[in-house]
N, C-alpha and C positions, 0 to 999 in steps of 0.2 A: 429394570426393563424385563419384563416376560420372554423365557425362548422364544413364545411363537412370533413377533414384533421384532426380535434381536434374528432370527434367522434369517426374515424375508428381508432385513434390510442389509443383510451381508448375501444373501442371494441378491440382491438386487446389484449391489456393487463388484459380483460378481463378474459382471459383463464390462471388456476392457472400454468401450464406449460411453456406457454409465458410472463408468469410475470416472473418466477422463472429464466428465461433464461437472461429478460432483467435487471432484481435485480443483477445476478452475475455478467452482465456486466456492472453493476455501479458499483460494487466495483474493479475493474479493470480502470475504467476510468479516464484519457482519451487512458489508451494505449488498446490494440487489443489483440483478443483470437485467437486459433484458435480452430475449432470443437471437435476435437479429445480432448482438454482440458475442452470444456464446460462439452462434454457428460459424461465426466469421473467424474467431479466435480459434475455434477447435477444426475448420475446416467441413462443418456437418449440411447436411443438405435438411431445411429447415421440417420438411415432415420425419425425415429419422431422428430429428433432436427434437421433436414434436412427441414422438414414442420414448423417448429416454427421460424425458421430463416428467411427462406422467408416469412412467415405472418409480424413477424417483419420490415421488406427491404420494405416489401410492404406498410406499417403505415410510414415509414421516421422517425423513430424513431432510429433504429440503421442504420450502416453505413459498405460496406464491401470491403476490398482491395486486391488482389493480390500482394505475397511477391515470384517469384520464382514458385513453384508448389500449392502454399499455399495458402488458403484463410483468412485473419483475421477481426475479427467480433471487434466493437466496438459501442459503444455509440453515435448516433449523441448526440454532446451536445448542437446543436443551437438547434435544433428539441425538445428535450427536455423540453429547456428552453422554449422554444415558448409553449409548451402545460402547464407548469406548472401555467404561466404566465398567458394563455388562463381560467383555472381555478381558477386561482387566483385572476385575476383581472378584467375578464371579466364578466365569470359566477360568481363568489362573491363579485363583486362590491356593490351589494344592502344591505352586512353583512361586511364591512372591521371590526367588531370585530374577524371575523373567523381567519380573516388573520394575524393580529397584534402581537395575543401571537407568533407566529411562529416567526417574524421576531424578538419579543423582548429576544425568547430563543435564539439567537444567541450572543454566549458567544463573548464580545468583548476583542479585543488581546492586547490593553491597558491598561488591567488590570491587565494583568499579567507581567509586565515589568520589575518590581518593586521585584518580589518575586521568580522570575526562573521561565521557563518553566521545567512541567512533560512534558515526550516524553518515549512510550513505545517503544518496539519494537518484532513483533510477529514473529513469524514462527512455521513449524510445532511440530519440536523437542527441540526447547529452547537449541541445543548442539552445535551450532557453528554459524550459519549467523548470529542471533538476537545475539549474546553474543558478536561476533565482534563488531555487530551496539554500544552494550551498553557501551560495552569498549571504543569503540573511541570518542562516546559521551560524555562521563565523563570526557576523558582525552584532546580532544579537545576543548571542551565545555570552559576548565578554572574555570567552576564554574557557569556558567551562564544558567545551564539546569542540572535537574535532570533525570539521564537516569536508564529505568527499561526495561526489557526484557520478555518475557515470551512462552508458546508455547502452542498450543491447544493440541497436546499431547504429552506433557513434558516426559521425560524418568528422569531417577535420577541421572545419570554421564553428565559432560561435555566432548564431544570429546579431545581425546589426542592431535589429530595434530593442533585442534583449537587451545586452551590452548597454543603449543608450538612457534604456530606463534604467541600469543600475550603475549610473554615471550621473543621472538626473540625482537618482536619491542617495548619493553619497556615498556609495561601495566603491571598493577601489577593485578594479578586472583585471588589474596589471597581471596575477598571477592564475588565473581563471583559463582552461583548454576544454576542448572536447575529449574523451577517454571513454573506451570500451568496458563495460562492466568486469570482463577477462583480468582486468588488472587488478582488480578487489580479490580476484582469484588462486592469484600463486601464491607458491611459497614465501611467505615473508611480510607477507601483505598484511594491513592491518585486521585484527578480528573485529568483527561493527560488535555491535550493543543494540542499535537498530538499524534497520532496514525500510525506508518507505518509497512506496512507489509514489508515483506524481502524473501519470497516466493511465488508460485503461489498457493499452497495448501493452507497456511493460509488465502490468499483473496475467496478464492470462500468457508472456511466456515463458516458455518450457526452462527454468533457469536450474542449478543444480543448487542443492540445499547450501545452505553457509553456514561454514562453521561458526562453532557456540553458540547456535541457535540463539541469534539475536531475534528482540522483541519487533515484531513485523507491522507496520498497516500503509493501507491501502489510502491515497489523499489527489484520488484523481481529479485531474483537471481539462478542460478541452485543451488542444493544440494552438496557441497563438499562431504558430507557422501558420496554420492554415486559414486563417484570416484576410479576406478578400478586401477591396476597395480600397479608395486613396493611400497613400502612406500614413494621412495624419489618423482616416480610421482604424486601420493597421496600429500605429502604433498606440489607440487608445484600451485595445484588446490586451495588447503586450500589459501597458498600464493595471487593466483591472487584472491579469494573471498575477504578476507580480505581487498585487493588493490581498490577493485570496492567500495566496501564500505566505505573505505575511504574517495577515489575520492568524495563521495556523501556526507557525510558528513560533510566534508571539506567546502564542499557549502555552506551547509545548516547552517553552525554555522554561518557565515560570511554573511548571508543574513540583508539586512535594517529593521528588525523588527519594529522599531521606527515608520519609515516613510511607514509600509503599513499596507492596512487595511487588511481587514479578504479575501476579493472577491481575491484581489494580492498576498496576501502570498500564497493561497491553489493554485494558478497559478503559484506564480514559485516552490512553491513545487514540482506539475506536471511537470516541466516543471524542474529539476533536474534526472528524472529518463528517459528524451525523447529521450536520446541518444540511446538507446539498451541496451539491455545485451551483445552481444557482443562489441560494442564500451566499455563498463564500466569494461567489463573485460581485455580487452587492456590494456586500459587505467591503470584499476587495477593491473596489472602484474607492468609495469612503477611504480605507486605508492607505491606499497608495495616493491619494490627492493630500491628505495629510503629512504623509511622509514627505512627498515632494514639496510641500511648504513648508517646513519642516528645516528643508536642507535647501531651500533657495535663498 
C-alpha cells in the first residue's frame, strides 16, 4: 500500500465515529449492512452516518453495492488487509518484536483436535435461534464439539414454539435454559474455538474480545419471535429457522478440520453463511420438513 492511500485511511479512522462504523462492519464481515441497520446499531442519525460512509468509500477501506433499491455497506477485505500489513510490515519492519507476539497469540487449531472444539452460539434473547444452533450442534456434532449458547440479553424462558420444533425433530431440551453471554465470561469458563453469532443485534454489540481469539462468523438470521399471525403460521417461521440452521450446520460439522489451517477454516466458515438468508431460509424450510420426516 502507498503512504499517500495508507495515511488518509488511518486519518480516516481517525474519527471516533468512523472508527465505530468501520469496527461494526468487521464484525459483520465479509457479508454487507445496510444504513438503516448500522444507524440503528450505533445509534447514528442517518445523515451523519451518510457523511461517515462516504469518508470511509473515500479511504477504500470499505466497499458499497446495490441490491434492488438498497444500498449495502461492507468491509473491503483486500483494502484492509493491505493497510494492516502496510503497518505492520512496513512501518514496523525496524521493531518485528512488535509484531511477533501478535502473530504467536494466534491460537492454532491443531490443538484442539484432540479434545473437542468449544463453539458458542450468541443471539439476542438466548430463546430460540442460538438454542436451535446448540441443539443441532450437540446432536449433529456426535460428540466431536462442545456446543453452549448464550444471549446478550437473555430472558429466563425458552420460547414454546422453539422447544416444540426441536421436540418434533428428535432433540432432547431436557437440559437446554436461557443464559447470559456473562457466563462464557468468567473465570473458569470454557475457552470457545468459535464464536457465531445467529443475529444481526448480537453482531453489532458492544461485547468484550474473548479469549484465545476464537475463529468468529457472523450466520444471521431474522427473529422467529417476532413472527405475526396464527400460531400454526408462527410456528411455520419457527420451522424454516430451525431448517436454515441446520443447513448450516450440517456443513460446518463436516468441514476438513484436519487438513486446514486457521487463515481457511475462518474462510470457509465465511463462506458457509454467503448464500443469504433468504436462500438459507429456502433451503431451511426443505431441511427441516425433512428432518421432521425423518424423526416421525
Amino acid at each position: 500500500m502507498e503512504t499517500e492511500h495508507a495515511a488518509l485511511a488511518f486519518a480516516t479512522l481517525g474519527h471516533p465515529g468512523r472508527l465505530g462504523v468501520f469496527r461494526l462492519l468487521m464484525r459483520f464481515a465479509p457479508q454487507a449492512v445496510r444504513p438503516t441497520e448500522i444507524a440503528e446499531a450505533l445509534g447514528l442519525k442517518q445523515n451523519t452516518l451518510s457523511h461517515y460512509l462516504s469518508d470511509l468509500l473515500a479511504s477504500g477501506i470499505i466497499q458499497v453495492e446495490r441490491q434492488g433499491r438498497s444500498l449495502l455497506y461492507s468491509v473491503n477485505l483486500d483494502a484492509t488487509e493491505a493497510l494492516i500489513g502496510y503497518l505492520a510490515l512496513d512501518v514496523g519492519r525496524a521493531r518485528p518484536d512488535l509484531v511477533v507476539p501478535l502473530l504467536l497469540a494466534q491460537k492454532d487449531i491443531s490443538s484442539m483436535r484432540d479434545t473437542g472444539f468449544n463453539v458458542l452460539f450468541i443471539c439476542s434473547g438466548n430463546s430460540a435461534r442460538s438454542i436451535f444452533a446448540e441443539a443441532l450442534l450437540r446432536d449433529l456434532g456426535k460428540g466431536r464439539f462442545n456446543a453452549y449458547s448464550g444471549g446478550t440479553r437473555a430472558g429466563s424462558e425458552l420460547n414454546p414454539f422453539a422447544l416444540e420444533v426441536l421436540k418434533r425433530n428428535g432433540h432432547d431440551t431436557s437440559g437446554l435454559r436461557s443464559k447470559q453471554i456473562t457466563e462464557f465470561q468468567q473465570p473458569g469458563a470454557p475457552v470457545m474455538d468459535f464464536v457465531f453469532t445467529v443475529c444481526d443485534t448480537a453482531a453489532a454489540e458492544e461485547c468484550p474480545p474473548w479469549g484465545g481469539q476464537p475463529i468468529t462468523g457472523h450466520w444471521g438470521l431474522p427473529d422467529p419471535v417476532k413472527a405475526t399471525g396464527s400460531d400454526a403460521e408462527k410456528a411455520v417461521v419457527f420451522s424454516q429457522t430451525y431448517g436454515a440452521l441446520r443447513r448450516r450446520i450440517a456443513i460446518f460439522v463436516e468441514l476438513p478440520f484436519a487438513s486446514l489451517n486457521r487463515l481457511a477454516l475462518q474462510a470457509r466458515v465465511d463462506d458457509i453463511a454467503g448464500d443469504g438468508v433468504a436462500g438459507d431460509l429456502a433451503a431451511g424450510k426443505a431441511a427441516a420438513d425433512a428432518a421432521a420426516e425423518g424423526n416421525a
